[in-house]
Z-matrix of the N, CA and C atoms (Angstrom, degrees):
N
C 1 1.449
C 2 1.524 1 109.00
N 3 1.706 2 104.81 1 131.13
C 4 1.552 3 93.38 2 176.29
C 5 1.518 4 111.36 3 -76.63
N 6 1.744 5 111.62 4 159.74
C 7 1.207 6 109.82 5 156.85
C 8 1.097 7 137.82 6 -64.47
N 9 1.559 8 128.58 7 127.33
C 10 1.407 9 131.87 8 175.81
C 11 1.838 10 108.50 9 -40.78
N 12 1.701 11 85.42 10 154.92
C 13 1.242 12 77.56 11 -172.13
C 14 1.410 13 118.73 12 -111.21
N 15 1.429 14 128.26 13 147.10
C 16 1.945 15 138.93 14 -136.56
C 17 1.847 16 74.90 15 -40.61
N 18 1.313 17 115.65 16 -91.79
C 19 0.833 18 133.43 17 -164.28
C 20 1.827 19 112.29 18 12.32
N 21 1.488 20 94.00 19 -77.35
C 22 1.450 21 129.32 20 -180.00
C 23 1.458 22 99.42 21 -54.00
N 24 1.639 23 123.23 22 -54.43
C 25 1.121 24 106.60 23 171.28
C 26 1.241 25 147.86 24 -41.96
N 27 1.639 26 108.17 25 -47.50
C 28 1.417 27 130.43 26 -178.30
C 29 1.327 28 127.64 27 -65.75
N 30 2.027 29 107.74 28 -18.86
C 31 1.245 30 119.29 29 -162.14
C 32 1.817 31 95.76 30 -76.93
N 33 1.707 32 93.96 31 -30.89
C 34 1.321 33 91.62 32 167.81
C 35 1.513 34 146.99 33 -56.11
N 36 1.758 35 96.89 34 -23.14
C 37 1.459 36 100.96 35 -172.27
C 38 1.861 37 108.70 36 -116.05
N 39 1.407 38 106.26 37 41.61
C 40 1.527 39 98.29 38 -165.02
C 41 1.626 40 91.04 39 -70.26
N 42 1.137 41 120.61 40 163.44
C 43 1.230 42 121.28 41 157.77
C 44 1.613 43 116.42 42 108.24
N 45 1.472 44 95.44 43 2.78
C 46 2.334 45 94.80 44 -144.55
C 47 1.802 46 82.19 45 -107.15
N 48 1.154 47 106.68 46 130.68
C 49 1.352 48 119.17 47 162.88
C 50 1.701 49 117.80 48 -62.63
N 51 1.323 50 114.08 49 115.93
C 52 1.360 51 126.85 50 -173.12
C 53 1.687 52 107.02 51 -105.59
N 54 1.631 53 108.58 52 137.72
C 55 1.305 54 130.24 53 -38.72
C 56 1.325 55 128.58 54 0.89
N 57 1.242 56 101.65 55 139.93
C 58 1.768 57 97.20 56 173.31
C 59 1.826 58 97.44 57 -160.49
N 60 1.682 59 105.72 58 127.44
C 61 1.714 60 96.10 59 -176.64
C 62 1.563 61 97.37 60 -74.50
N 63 1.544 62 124.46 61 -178.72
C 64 1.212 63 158.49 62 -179.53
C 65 1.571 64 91.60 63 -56.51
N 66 1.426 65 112.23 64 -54.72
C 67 1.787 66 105.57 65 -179.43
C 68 1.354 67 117.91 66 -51.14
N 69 1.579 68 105.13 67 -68.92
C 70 1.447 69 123.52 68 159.07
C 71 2.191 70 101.88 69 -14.71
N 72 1.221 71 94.49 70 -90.21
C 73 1.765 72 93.80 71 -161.05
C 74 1.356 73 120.56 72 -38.87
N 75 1.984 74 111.84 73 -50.15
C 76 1.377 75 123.64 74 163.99
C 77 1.942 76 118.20 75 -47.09
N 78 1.497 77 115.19 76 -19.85
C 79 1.332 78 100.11 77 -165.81
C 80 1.455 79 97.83 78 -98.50
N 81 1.374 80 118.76 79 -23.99
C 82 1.449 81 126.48 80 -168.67
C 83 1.709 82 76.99 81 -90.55
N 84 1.162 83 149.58 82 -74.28
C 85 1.852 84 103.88 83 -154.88
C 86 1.066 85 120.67 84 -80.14
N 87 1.957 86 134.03 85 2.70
C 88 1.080 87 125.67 86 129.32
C 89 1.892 88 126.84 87 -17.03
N 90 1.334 89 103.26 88 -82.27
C 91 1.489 90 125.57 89 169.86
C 92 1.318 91 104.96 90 -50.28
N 93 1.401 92 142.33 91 -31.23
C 94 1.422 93 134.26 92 165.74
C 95 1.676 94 116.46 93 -60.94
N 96 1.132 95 95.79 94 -29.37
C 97 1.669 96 113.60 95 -166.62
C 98 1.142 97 114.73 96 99.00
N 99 1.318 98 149.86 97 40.60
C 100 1.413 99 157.62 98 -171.43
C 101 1.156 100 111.75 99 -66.33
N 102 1.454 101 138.74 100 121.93
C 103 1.103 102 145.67 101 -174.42
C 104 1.778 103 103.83 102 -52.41
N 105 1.092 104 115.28 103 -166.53
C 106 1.816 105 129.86 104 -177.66
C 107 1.188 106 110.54 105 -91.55
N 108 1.645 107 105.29 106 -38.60
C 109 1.604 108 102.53 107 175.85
C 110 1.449 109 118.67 108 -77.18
N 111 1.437 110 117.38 109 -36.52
C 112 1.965 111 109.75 110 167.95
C 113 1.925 112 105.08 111 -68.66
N 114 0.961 113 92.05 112 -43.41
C 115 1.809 114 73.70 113 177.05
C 116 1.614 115 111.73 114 -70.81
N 117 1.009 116 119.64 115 -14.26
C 118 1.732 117 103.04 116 -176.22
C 119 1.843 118 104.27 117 -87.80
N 120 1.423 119 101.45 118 -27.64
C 121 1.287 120 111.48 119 172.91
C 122 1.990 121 99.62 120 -63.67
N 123 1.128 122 122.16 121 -91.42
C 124 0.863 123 144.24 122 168.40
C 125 1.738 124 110.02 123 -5.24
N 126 1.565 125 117.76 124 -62.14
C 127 1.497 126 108.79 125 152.96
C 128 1.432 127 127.60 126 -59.07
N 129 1.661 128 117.70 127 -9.59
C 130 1.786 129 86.40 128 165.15
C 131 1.538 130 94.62 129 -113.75
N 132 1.052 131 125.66 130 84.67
C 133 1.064 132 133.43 131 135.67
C 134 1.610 133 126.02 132 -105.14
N 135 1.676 134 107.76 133 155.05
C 136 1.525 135 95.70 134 -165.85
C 137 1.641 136 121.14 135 -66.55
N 138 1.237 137 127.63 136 169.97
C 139 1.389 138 116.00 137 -168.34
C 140 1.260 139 96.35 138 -106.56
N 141 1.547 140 113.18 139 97.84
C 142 1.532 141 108.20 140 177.04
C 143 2.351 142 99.03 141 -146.14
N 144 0.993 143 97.75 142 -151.40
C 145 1.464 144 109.71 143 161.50
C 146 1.475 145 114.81 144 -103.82
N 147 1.543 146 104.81 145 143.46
C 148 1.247 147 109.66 146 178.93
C 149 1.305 148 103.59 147 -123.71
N 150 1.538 149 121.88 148 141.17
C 151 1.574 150 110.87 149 -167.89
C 152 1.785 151 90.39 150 -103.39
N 153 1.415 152 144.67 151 -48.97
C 154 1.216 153 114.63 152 162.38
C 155 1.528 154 117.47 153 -155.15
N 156 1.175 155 119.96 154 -156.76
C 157 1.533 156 117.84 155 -151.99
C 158 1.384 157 104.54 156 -51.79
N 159 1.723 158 106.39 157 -40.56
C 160 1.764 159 87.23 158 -168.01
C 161 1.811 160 117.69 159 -70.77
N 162 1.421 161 105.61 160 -31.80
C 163 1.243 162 113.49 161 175.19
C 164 2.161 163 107.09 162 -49.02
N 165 1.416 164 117.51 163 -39.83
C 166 1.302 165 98.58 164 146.69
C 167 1.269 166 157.03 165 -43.37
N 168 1.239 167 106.30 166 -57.22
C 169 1.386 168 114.52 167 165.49
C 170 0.550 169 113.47 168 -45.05
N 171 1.907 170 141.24 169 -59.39
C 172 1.297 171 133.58 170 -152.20
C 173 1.725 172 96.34 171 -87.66
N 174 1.134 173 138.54 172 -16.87
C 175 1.123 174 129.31 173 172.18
C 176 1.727 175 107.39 174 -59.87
N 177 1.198 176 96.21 175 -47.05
C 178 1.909 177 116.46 176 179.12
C 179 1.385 178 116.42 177 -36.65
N 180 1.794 179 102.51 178 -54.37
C 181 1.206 180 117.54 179 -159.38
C 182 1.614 181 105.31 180 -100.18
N 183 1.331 182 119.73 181 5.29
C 184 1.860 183 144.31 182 163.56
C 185 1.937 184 107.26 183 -71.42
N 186 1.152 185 90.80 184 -35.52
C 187 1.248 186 90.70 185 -159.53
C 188 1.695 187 113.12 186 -92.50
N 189 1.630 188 115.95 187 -11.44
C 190 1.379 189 130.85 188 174.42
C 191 1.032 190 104.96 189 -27.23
């Protein structure tokens, strides 16, 4: 499956206070309504801190 793309991702996480751990991002685009493909993306990402959106993406787009 390709990775979603930042874009699509981010729409998911407007709102999320950065820092934000791996739980944090996955639970807020849950609660956004995030499709299956940003959350499946979104769970393999590494479990660390992310200081902000772009540092997501590229975690996102690491994990293809």
């Amino acid at each position: 499956m390709a990775a979603p793309n930042p874009i699509q991702v981010q729409k998911f996480l407007s709102g999320i206070d950065y820092p934000a751990s791996k739980d944090d991002i996955v639970t807020t685009a849950e609660e956004e309504g995030a499709d299956d493909n940003v959350l499946d993306a979104l769970k393999q990402i590494p479990d660390q801190e992310y200081d902000g959106p772009t540092a997501v993406s590229k975690a996102v787009s690491e994990t293809d």
